[in-house]
PDB file as gemmi writes it, atoms N, CA and C in Angstrom:
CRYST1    1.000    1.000    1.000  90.00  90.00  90.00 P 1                      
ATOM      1  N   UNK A   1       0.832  -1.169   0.000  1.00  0.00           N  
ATOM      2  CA  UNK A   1       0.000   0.000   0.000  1.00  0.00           C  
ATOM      3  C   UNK A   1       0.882   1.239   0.000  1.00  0.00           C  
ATOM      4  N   UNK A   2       0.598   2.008  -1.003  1.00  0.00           N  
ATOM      5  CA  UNK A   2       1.390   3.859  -1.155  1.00  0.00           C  
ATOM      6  C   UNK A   2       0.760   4.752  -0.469  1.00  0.00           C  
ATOM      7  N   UNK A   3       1.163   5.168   0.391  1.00  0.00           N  
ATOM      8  CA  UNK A   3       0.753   6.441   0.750  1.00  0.00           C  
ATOM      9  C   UNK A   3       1.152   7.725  -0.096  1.00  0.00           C  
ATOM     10  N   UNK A   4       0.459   8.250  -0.473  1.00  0.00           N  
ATOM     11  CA  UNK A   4       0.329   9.390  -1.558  1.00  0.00           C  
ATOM     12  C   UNK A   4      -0.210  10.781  -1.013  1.00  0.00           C  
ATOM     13  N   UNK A   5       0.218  11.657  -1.138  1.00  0.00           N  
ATOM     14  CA  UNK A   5      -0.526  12.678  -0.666  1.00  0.00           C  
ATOM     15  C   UNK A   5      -0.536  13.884  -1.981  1.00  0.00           C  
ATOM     16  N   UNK A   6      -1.710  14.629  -1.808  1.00  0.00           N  
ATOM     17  CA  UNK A   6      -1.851  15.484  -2.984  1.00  0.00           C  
ATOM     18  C   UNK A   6      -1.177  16.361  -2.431  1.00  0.00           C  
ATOM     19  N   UNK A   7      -0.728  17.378  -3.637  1.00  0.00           N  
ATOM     20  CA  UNK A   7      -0.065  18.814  -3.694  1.00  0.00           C  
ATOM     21  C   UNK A   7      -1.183  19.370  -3.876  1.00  0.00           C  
ATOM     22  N   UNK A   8      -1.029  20.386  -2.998  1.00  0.00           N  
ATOM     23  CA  UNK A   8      -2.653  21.680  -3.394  1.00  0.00           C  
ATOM     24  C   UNK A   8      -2.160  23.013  -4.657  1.00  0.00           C  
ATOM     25  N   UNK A   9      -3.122  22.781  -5.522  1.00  0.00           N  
ATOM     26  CA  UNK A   9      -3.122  23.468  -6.482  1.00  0.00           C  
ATOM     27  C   UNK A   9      -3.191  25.040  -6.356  1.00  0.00           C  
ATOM     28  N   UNK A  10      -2.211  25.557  -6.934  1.00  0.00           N  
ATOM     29  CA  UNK A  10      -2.114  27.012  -6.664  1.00  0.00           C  
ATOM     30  C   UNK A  10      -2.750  27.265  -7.903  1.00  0.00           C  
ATOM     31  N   UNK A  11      -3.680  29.042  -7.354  1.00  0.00           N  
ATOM     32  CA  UNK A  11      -4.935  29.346  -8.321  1.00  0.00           C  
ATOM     33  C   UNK A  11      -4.667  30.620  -8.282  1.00  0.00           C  
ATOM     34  N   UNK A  12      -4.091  30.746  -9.818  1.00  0.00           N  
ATOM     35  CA  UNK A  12      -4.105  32.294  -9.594  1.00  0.00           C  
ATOM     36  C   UNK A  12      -4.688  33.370 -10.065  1.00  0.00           C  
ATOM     37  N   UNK A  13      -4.964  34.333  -9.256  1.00  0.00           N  
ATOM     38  CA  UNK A  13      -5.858  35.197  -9.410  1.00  0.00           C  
ATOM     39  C   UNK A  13      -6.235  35.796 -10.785  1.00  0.00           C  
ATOM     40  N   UNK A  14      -7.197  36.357 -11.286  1.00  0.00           N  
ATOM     41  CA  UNK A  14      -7.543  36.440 -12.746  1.00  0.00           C  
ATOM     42  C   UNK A  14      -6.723  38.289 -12.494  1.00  0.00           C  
ATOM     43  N   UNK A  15      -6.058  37.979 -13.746  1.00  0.00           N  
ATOM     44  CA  UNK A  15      -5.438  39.565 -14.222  1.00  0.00           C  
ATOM     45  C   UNK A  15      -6.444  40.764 -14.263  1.00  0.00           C  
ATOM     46  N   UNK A  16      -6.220  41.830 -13.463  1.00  0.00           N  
ATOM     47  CA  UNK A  16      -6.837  43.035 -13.559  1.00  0.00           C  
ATOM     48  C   UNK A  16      -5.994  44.320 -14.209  1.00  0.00           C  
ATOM     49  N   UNK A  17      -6.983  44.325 -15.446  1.00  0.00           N  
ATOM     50  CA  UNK A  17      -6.016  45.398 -16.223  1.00  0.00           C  
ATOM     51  C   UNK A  17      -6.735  46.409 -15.940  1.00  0.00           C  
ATOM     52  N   UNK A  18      -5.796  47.973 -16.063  1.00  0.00           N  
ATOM     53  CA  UNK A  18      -6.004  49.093 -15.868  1.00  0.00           C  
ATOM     54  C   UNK A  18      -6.428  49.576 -17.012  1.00  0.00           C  
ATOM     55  N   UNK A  19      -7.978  49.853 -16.085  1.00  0.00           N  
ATOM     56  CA  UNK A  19      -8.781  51.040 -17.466  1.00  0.00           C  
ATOM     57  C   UNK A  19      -8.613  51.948 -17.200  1.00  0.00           C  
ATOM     58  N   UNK A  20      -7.656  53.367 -18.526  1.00  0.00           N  
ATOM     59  CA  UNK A  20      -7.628  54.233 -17.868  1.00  0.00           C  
ATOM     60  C   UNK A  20      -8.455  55.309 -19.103  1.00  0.00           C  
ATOM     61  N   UNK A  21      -9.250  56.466 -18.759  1.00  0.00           N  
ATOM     62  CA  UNK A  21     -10.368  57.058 -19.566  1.00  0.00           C  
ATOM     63  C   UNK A  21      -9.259  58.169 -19.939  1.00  0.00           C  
ATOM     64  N   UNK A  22      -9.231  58.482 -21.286  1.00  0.00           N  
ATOM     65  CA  UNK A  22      -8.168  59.358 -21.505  1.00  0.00           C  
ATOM     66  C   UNK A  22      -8.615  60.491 -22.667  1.00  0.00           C  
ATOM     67  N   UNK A  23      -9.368  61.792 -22.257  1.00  0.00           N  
ATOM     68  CA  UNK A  23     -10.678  62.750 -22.627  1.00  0.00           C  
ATOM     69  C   UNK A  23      -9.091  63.576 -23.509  1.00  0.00           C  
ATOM     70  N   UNK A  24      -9.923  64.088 -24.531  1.00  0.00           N  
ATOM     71  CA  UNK A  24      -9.461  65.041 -25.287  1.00  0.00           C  
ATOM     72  C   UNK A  24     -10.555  66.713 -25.097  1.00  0.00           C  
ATOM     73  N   UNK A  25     -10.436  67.586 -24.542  1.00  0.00           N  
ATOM     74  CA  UNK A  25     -10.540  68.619 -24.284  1.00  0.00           C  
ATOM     75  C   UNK A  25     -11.048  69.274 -25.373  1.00  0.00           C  
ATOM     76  N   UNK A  26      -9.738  69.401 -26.244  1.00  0.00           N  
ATOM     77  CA  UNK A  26     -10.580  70.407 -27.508  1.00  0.00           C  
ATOM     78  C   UNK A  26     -11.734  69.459 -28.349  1.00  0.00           C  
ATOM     79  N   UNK A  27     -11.907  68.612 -28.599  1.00  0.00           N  
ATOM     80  CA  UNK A  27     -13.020  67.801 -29.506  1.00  0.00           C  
ATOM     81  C   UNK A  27     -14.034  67.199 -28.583  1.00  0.00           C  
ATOM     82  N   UNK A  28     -13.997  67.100 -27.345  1.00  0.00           N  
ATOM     83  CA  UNK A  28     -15.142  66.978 -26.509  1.00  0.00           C  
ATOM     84  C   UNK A  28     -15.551  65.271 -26.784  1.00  0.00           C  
ATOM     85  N   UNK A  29     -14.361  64.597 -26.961  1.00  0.00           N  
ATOM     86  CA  UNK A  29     -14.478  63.053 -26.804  1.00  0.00           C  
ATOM     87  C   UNK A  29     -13.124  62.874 -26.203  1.00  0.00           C  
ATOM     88  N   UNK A  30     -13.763  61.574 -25.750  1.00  0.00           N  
ATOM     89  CA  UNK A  30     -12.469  60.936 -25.234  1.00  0.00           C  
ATOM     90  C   UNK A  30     -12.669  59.073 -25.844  1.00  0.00           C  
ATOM     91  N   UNK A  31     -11.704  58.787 -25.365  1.00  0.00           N  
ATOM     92  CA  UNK A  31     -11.554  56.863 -24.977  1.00  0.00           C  
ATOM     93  C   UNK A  31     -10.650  56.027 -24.216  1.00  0.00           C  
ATOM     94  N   UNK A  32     -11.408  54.982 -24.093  1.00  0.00           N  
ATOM     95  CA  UNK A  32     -11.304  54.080 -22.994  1.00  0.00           C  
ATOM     96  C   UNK A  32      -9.494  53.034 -23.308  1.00  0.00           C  
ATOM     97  N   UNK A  33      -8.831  52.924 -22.657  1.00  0.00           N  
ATOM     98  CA  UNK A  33      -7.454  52.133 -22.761  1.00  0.00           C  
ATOM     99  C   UNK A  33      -7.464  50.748 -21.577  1.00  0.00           C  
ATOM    100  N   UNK A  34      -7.711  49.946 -22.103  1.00  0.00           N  
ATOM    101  CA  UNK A  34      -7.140  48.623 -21.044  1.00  0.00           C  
ATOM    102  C   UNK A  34      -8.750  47.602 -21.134  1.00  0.00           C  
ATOM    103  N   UNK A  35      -9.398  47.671 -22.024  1.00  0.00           N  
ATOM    104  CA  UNK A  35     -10.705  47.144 -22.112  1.00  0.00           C  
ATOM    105  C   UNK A  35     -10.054  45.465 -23.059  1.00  0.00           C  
ATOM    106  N   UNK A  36     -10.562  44.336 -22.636  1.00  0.00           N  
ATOM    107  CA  UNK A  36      -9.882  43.310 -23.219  1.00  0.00           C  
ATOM    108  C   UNK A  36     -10.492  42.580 -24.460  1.00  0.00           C  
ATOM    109  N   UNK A  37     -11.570  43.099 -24.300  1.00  0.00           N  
ATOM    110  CA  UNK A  37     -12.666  42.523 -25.102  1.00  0.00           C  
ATOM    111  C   UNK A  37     -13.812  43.747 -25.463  1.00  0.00           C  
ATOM    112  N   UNK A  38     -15.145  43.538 -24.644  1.00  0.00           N  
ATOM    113  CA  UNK A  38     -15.798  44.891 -24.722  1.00  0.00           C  
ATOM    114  C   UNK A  38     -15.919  45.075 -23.161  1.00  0.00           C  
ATOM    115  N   UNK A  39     -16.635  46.446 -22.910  1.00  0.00           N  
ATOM    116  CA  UNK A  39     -17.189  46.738 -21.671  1.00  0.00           C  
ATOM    117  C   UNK A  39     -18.525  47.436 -22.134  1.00  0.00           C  
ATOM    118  N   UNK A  40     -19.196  47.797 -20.959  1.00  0.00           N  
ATOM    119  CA  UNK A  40     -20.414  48.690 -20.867  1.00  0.00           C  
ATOM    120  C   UNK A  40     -19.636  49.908 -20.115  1.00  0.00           C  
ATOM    121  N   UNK A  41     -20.010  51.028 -20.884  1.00  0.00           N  
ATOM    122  CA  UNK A  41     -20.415  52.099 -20.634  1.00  0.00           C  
ATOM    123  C   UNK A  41     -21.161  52.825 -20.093  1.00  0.00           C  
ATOM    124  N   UNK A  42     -21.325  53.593 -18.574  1.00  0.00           N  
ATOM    125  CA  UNK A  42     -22.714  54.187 -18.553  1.00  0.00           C  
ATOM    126  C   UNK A  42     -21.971  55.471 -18.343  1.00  0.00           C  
ATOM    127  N   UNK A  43     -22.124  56.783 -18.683  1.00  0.00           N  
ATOM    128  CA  UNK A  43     -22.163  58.188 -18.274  1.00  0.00           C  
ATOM    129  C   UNK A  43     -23.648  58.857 -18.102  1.00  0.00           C  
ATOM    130  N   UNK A  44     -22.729  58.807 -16.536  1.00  0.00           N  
ATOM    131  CA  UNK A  44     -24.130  59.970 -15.990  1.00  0.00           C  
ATOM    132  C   UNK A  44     -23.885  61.158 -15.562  1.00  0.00           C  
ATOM    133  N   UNK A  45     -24.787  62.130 -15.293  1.00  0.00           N  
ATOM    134  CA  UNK A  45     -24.361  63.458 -14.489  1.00  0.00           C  
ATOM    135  C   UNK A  45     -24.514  63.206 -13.202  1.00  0.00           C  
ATOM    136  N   UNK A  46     -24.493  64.392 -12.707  1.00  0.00           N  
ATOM    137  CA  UNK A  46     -24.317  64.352 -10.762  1.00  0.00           C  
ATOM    138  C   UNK A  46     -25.351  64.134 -10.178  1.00  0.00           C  
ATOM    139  N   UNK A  47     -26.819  64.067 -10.807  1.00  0.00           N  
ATOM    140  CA  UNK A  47     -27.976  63.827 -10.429  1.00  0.00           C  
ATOM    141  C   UNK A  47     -28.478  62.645 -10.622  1.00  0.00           C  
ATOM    142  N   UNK A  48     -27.372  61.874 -10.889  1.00  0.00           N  
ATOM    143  CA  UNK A  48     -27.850  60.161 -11.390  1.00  0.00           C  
ATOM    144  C   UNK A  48     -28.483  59.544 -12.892  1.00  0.00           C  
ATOM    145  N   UNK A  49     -28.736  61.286 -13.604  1.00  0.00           N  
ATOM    146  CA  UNK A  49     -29.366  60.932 -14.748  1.00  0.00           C  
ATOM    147  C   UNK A  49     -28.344  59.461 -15.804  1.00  0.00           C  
ATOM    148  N   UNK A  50     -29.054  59.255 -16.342  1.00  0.00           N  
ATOM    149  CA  UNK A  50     -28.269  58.447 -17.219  1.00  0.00           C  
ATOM    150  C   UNK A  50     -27.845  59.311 -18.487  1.00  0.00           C  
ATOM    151  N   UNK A  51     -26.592  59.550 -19.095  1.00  0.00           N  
ATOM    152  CA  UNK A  51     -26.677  60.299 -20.184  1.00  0.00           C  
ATOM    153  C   UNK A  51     -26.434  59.594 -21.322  1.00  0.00           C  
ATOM    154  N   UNK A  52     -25.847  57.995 -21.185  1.00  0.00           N  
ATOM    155  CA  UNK A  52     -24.932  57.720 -22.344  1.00  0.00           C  
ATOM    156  C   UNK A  52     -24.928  56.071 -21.887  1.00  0.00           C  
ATOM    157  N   UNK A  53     -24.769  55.040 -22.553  1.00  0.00           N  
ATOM    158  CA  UNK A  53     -24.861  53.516 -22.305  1.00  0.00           C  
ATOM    159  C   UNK A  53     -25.120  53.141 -23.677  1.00  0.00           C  
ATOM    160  N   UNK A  54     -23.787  52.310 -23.872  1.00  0.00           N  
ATOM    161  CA  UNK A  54     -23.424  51.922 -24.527  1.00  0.00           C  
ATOM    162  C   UNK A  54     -22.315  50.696 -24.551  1.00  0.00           C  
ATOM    163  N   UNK A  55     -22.259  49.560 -25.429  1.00  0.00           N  
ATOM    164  CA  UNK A  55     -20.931  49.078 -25.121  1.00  0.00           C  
ATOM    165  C   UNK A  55     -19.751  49.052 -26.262  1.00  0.00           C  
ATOM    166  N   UNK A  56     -18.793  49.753 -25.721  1.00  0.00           N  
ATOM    167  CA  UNK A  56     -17.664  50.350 -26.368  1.00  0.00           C  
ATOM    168  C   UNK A  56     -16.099  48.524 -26.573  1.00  0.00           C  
ATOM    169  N   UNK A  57     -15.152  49.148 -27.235  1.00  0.00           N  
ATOM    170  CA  UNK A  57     -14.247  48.589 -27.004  1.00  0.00           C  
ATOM    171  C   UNK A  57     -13.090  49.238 -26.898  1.00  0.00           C  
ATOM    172  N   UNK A  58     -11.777  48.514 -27.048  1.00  0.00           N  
ATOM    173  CA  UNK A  58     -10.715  49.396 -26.385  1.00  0.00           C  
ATOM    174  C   UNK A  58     -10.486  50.530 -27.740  1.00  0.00           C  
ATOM    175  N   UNK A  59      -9.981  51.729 -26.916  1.00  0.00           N  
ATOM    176  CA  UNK A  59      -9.447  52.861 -27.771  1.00  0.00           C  
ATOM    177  C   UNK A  59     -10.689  53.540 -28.781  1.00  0.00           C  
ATOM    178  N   UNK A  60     -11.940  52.901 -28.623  1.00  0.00           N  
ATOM    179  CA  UNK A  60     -13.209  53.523 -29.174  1.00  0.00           C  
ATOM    180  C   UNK A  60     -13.350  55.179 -28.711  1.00  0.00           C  
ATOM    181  N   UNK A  61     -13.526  55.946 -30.250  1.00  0.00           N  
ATOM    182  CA  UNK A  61     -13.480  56.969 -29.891  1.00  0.00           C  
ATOM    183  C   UNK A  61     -15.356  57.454 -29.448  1.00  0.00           C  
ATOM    184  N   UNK A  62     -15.470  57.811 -28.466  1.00  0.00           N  
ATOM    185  CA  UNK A  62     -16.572  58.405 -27.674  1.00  0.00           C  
ATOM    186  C   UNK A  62     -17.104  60.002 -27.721  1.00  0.00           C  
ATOM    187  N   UNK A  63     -17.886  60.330 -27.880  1.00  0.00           N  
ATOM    188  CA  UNK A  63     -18.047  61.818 -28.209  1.00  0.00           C  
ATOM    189  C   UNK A  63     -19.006  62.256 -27.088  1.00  0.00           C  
ATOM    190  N   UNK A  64     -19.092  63.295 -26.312  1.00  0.00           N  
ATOM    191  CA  UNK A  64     -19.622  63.860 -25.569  1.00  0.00           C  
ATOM    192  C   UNK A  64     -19.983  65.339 -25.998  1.00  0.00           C  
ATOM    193  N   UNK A  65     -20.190  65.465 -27.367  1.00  0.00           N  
ATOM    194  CA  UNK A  65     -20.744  66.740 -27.602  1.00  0.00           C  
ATOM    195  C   UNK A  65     -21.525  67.222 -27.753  1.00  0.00           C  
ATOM    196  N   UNK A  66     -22.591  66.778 -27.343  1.00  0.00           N  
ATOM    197  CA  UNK A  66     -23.694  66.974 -27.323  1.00  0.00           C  
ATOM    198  C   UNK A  66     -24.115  67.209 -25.681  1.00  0.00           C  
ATOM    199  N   UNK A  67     -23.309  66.904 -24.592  1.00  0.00           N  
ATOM    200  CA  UNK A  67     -23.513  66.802 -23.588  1.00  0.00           C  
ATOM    201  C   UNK A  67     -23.495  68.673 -23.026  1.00  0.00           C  
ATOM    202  N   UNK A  68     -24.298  69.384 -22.025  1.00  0.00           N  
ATOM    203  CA  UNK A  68     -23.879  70.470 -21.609  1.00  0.00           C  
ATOM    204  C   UNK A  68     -22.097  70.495 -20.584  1.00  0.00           C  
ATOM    205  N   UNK A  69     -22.193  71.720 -20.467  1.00  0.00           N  
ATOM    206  CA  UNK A  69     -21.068  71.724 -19.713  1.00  0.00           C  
ATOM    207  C   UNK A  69     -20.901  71.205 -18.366  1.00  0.00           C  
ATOM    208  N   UNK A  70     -19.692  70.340 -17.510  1.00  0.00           N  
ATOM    209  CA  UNK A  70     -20.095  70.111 -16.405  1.00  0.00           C  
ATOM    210  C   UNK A  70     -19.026  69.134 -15.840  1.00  0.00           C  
ATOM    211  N   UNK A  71     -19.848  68.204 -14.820  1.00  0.00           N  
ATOM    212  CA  UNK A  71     -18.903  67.173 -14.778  1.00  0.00           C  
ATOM    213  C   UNK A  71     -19.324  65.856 -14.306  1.00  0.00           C  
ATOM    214  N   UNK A  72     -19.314  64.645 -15.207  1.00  0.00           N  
ATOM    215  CA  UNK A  72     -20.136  63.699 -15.674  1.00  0.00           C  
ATOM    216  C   UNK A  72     -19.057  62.687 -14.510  1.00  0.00           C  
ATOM    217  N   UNK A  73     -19.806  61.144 -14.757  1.00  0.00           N  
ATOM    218  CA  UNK A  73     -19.496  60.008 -14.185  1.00  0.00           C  
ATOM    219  C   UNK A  73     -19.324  58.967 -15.276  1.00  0.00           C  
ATOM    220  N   UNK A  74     -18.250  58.544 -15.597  1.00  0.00           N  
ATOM    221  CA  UNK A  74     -18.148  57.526 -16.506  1.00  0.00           C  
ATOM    222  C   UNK A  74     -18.062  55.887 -15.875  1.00  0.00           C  
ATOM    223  N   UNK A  75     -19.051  55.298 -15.874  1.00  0.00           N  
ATOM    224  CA  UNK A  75     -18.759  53.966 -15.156  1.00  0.00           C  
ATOM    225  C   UNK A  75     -19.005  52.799 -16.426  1.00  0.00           C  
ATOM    226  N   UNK A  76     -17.310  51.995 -15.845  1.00  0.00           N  
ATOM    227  CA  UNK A  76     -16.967  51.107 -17.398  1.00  0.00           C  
ATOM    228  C   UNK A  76     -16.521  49.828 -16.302  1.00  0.00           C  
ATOM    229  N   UNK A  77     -17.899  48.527 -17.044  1.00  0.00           N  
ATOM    230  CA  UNK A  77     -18.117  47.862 -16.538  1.00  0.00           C  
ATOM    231  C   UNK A  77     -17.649  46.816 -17.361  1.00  0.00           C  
ATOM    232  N   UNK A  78     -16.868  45.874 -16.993  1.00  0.00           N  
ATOM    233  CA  UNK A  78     -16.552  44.758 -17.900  1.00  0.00           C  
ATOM    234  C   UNK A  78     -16.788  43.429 -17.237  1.00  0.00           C  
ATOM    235  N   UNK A  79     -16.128  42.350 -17.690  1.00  0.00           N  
ATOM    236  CA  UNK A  79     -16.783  41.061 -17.313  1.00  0.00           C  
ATOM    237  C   UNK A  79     -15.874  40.720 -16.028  1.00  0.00           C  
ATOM    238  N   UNK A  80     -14.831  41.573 -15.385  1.00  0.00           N  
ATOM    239  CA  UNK A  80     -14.014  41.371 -14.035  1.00  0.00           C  
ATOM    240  C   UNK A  80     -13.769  42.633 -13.519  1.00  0.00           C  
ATOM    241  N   UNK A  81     -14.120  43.670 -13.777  1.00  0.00           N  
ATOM    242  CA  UNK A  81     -14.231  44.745 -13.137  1.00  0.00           C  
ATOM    243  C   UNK A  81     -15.073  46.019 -13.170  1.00  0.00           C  
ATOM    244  N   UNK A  82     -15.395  46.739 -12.216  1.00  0.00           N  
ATOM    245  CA  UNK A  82     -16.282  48.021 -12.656  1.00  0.00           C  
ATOM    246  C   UNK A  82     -14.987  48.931 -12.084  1.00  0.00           C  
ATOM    247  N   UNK A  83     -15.295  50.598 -13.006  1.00  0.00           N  
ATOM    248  CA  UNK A  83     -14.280  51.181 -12.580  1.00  0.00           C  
ATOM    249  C   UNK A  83     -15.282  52.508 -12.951  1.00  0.00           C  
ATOM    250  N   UNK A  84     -15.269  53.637 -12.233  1.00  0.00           N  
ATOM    251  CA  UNK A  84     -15.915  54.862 -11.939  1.00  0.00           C  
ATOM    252  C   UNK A  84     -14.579  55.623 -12.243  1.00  0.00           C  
ATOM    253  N   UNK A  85     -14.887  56.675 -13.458  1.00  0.00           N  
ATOM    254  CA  UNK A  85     -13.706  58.136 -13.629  1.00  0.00           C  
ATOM    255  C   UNK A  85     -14.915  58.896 -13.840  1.00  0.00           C  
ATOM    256  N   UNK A  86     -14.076  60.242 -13.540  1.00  0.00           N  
ATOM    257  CA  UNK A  86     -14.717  61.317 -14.068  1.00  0.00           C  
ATOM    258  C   UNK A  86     -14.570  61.813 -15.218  1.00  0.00           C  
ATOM    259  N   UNK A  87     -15.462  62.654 -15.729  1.00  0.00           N  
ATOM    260  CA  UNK A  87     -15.735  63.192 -16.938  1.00  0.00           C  
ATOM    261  C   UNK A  87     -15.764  64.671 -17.117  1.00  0.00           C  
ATOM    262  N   UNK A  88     -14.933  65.539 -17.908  1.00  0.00           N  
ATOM    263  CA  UNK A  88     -15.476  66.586 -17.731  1.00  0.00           C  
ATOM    264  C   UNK A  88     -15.821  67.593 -18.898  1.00  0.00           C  
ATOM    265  N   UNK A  89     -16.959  68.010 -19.303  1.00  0.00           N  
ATOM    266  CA  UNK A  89     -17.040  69.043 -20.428  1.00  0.00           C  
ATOM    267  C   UNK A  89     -16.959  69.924 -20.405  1.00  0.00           C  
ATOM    268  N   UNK A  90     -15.727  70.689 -21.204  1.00  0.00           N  
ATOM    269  CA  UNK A  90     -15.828  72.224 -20.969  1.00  0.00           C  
ATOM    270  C   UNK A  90     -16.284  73.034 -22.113  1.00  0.00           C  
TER     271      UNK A  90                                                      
END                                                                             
């Protein structure tokens, strides 16, 4: 008879890439960097409205010109992370 003993399987954690929202000022769009596949999009204003939902992919250019002036909530939701930036139109 063998006595055998298992090795415990090391599990490693699923990769979290950095989404980072990167706005262009003069053209009043920006886009999203570190998306692996797609995400959801929601931009809202400060009152919770919803302004914008959509699902984007990486480096998709996004337009906010139509939006008034201010300063919005961009929440970009993917299949392992949610991540909240701000937004701002000037």
């Amino acid at each position: 008879m063998t006595n055998t003993t298992e090795m415990p399987v090391l599990i490693q954690p699923p990769t979290v890439s950095v989404l980072k929202l990167v706005q262009n000022d003069e053209s009043n769009d920006f886009y999203i960097v570190g998306i692996e596949n797609t995400a959801l999009l929601v931009v809202s204003d400060l009152h919770c409205k919803v302004m914008l939902k959509l699902q984007v992919t990486n480096n998709e250019l996004i337009s906010i010109s139509s939006f008034r002036k201010g300063i919005y909530i961009a929440k970009i939701i993917t299949e392992t992370t949610m991540v909240e930036k701000k937004l701002v139109k000037k």
